[in-house]
N, C-alpha and C positions, 0 to 999 in steps of 0.2 A: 589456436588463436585465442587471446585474451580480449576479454568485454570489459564494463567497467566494472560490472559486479562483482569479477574475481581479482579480487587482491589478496589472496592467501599469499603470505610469506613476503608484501612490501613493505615497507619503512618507513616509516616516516612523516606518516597523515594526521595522528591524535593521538592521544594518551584517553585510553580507557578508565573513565572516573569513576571508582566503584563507592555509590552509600552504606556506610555500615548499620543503618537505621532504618536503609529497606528492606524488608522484609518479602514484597510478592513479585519483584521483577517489574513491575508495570510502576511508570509515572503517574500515568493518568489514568481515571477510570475509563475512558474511552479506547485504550490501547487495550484493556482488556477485554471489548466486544469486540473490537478487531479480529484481538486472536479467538475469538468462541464462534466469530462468522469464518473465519478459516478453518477450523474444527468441524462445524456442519456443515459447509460444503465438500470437504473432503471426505468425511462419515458418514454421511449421506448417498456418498458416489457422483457430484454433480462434476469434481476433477479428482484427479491421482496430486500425489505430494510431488509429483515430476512437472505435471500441469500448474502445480500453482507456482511451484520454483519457476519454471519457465518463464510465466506471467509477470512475475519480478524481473525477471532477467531483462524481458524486453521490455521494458521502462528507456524512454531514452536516455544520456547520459546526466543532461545537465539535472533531470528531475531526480536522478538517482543518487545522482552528491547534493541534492540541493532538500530531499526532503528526509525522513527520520525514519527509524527502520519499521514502526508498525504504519507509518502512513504511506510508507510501500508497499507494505500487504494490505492496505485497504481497498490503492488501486488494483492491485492486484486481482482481488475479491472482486471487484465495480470491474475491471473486464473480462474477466471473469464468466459473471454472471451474463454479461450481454453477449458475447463470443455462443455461450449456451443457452441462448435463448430464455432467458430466466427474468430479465430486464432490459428494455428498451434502450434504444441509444438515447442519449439524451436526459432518461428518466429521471437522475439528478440533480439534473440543472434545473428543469422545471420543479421539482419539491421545492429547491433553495429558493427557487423564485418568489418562490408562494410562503414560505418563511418572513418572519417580522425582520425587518433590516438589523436587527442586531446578530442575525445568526450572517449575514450573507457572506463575510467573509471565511467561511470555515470549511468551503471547499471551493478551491480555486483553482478553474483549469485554464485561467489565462496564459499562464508560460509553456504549458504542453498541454494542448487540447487533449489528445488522443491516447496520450499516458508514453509517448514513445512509439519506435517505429516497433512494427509487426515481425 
């Protein structure tokens, strides 16, 4: 059975834009704590590289074409962490809360609370 995250070998979605001016893989410098929070929790031992695939995978669909590949693994990470008792549910939402309104929209789980079904 295919999910939405396996498209090996479809057609027809985007063209792949490669920079020749970048140099480290990451857009953003935030995409690169992404992936160094992926890094220590699978270094660490808090999941396997199978657990964190998975964690991606169940991502519901619309959130999975709707957001970018390391703010996938962020949710990933953020359920991650709470599935393992590492972080509270919720614990998120209440930091953002308590942030200056100019950060509030930078993580939003208005369209899928829960990251997707289990």
């Amino acid at each position: 059975m295919s999910f939405v995250h396996d498209l090996g070998g479809v057609r027809g979605f985007w063209e792949v834009e490669i920079d020749p001016e970048e140099d480290h893989g990451f857009h953003e410098g935030w995409e690169a704590r992404v992936f160094g929070l992926s890094r220590v929790i699978r270094g660490n031992g808090v999941c396997t590289t199978d657990e964190f695939r998975h964690a991606v995978e169940r991502l519901g669909p619309a959130t999975y074409m709707s957001t970018s590949y390391y703010e996938r693994w962020l949710m990933a990470v953020e359920k991650i962490a709470i599935e393992k008792g590492l972080l509270a549910e919720g614990a998120v939402e209440q930091c953002l809360l308590e942030l200056p309104d100019e950060h509030a929209d930078e993580h939003d789980h208005a369209d899928d609370r829960d990251h997707g079904a289990h």
